[in-house]
C-alpha positions in Angstrom: 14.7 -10.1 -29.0 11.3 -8.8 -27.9 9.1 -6.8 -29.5 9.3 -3.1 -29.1 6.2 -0.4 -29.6 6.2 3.2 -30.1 3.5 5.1 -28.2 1.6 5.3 -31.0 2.0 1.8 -32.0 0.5 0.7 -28.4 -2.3 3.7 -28.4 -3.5 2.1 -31.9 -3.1 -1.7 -30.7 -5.1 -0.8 -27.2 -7.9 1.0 -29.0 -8.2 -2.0 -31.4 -8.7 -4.4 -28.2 -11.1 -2.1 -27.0 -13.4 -2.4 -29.5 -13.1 -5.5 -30.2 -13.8 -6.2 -26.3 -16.7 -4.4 -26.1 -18.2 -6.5 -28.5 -17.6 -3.2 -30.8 -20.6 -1.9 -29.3 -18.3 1.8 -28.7 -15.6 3.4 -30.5 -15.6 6.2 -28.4 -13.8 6.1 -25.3 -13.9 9.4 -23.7 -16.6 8.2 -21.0 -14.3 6.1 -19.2 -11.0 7.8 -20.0 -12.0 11.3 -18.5 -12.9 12.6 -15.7 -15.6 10.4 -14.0 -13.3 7.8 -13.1 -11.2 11.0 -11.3 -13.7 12.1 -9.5 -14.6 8.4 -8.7 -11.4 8.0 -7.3 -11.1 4.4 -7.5 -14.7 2.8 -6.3 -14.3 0.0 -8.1 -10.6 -0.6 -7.7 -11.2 -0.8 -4.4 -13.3 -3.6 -4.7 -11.0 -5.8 -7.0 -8.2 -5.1 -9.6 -9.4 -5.3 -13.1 -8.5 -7.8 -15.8 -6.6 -7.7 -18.5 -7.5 -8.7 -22.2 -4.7 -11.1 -24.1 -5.5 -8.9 -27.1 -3.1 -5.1 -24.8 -0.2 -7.3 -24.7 1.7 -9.4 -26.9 1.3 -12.2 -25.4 3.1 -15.0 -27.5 6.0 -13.0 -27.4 7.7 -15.2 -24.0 10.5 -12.2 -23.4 7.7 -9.7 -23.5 6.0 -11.3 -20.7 8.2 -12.0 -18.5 9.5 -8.0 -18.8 6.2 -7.3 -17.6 5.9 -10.1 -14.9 8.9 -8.9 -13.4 7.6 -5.5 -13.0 5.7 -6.8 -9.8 2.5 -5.1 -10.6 1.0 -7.8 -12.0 -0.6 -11.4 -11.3 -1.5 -14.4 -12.9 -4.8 -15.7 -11.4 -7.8 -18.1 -11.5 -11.4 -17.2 -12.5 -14.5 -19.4 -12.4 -15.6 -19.7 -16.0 -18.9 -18.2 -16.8 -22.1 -20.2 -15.9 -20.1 -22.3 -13.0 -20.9 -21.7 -9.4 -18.0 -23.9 -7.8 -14.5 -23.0 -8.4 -14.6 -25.5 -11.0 -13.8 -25.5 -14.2 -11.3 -22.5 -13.9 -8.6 -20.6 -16.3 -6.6 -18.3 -15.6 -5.9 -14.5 -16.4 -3.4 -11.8 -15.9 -4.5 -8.9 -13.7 -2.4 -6.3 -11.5 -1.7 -7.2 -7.9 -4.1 -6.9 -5.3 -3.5 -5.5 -1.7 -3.9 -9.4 -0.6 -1.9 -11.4 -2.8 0.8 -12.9 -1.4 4.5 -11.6 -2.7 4.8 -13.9 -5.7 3.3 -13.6 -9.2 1.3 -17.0 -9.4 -1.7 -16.6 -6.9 -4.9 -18.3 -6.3 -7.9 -17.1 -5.3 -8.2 -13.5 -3.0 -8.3 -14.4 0.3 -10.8 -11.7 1.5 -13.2 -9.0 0.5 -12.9 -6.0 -0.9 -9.5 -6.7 -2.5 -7.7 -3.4 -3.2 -6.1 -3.2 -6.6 -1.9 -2.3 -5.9 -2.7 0.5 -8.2 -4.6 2.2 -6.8 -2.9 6.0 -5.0 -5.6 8.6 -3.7 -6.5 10.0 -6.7 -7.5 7.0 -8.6 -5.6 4.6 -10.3 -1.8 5.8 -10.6 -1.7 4.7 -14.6 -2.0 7.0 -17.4 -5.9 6.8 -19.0 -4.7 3.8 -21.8 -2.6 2.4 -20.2 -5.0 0.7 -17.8 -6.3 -2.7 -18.0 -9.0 -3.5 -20.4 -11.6 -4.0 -18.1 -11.6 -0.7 -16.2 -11.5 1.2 -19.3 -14.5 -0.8 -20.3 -16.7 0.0 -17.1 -18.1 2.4 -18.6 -19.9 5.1 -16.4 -23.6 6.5 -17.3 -24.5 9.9 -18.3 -27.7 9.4 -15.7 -25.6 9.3 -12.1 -28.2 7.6 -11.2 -27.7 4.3 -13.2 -24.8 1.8 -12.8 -22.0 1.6 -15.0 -21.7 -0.9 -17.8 -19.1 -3.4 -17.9 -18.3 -4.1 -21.8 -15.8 -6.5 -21.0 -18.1 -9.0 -18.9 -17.5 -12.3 -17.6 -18.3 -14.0 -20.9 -16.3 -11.9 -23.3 -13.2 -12.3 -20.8 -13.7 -16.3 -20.9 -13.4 -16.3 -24.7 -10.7 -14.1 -25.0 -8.0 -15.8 -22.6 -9.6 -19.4 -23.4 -7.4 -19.8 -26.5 -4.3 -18.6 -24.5 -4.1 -20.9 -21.4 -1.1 -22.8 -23.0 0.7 -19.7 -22.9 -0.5 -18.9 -19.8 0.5 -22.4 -18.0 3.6 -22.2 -19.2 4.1 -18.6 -17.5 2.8 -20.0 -14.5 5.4 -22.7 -14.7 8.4 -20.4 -15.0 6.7 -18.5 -12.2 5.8 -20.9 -10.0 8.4 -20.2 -7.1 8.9 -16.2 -7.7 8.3 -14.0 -5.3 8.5 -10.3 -6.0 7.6 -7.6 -3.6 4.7 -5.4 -4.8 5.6 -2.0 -5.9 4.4 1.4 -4.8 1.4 2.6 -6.2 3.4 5.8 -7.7 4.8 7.5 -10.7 7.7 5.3 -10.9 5.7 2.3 -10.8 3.5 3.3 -13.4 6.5 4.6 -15.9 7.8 1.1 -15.0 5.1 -0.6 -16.3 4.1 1.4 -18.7 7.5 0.7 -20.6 6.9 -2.8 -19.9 3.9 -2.6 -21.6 5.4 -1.5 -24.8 8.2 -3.7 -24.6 10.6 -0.9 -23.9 12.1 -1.9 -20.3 12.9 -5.0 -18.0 12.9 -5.1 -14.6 15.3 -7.4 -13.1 14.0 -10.7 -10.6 15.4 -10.9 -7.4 
């Protein structure tokens, strides 16, 4: 049986992978949970979806996963480890869908740029401040306007934090291999969907 979380439970755990992704270099996350990235509406998830950290989900736990998977809002995808120019050596990482994925859950690299995130409605992404992925709450906007934003969770810190979990990873990929799922709407439903997912507390069934 999988794991289930109370909202409190995943608030706590989520704040814990947040500072340990930012190389606990913050603790305080009201710059990127409030209302810059409103007003922002989404500049950077227009560009590309952000990434996940292994740390916001449990992933060991197989059931848990798959609940999530078959949600449709996310992906499993391959990234150029740091320092390589080619598209080889490459792992792979959990992200939400992009507007350019194809309809199944195992996809390879985006076709085109920019690369819409799924999530994104026209206000902004459609998810609840923490419930984003790690890497949009950890692009972290400047009190000068001026300045660019900085990205805690960089290139490097993502490599070592899904290195260890590419087993896992492979063997989602395996069991997903052949699943297509149509991308959701980027709405409320979607987002109470996955947000239920995320603490273990609903499945969506596969088609």
């Amino acid at each position: 049986m999988s794991i289930i979380l109370t909202k409190p439970e995943y608030i706590c755990r989520k704040r814990n992978a947040l500072f340990v992704c930012s190389r606990e270099k913050i603790d305080d996350y009201k710059s990127c949970l409030g209302n810059k990235c409103k007003r922002c509406k989404g500049s950077c998830c227009k560009r590309y979806p952000c990434t996940l950290s292994p740390r916001e989900l449990l992933i060991k736990d197989l059931e848990y996963m798959k609940n999530i998977l078959n949600t449709g809002v996310l992906a499993i995808a391959p990234v150029v480890a740091p320092g390589f120019y080619s598209k080889e050596p490459e792992y792979y990482v959990i992200r939400p869908r992009s507007i350019t994925d194809p309809d199944t859950i195992v996809v390879g690299y985006p076709r085109e740029y920019p690369n819409p995130c799924i999530l994104l409605g026209k206000n902004g992404c459609v998810l609840d401040p923490l419930y984003r992925p790690t890497t949009g709450l950890l692009f972290v906007p400047p009190k000068n306007p001026k300045k660019k934003c900085t990205q805690y969770y960089d290139e490097e810190m993502m490599y070592k934090d899904w290195a260890p979990h590419q087993e896992v990873v492979k063997e989602l990929m395996e069991i997903y291999k052949d699943v297509r799922i149509p991308k959701p709407e980027a709405n409320e439903e979607t987002a109470k969907i996955y947000s239920l997912a995320l603490r273990g507390e609903c499945q969506k069934e596969t088609k």
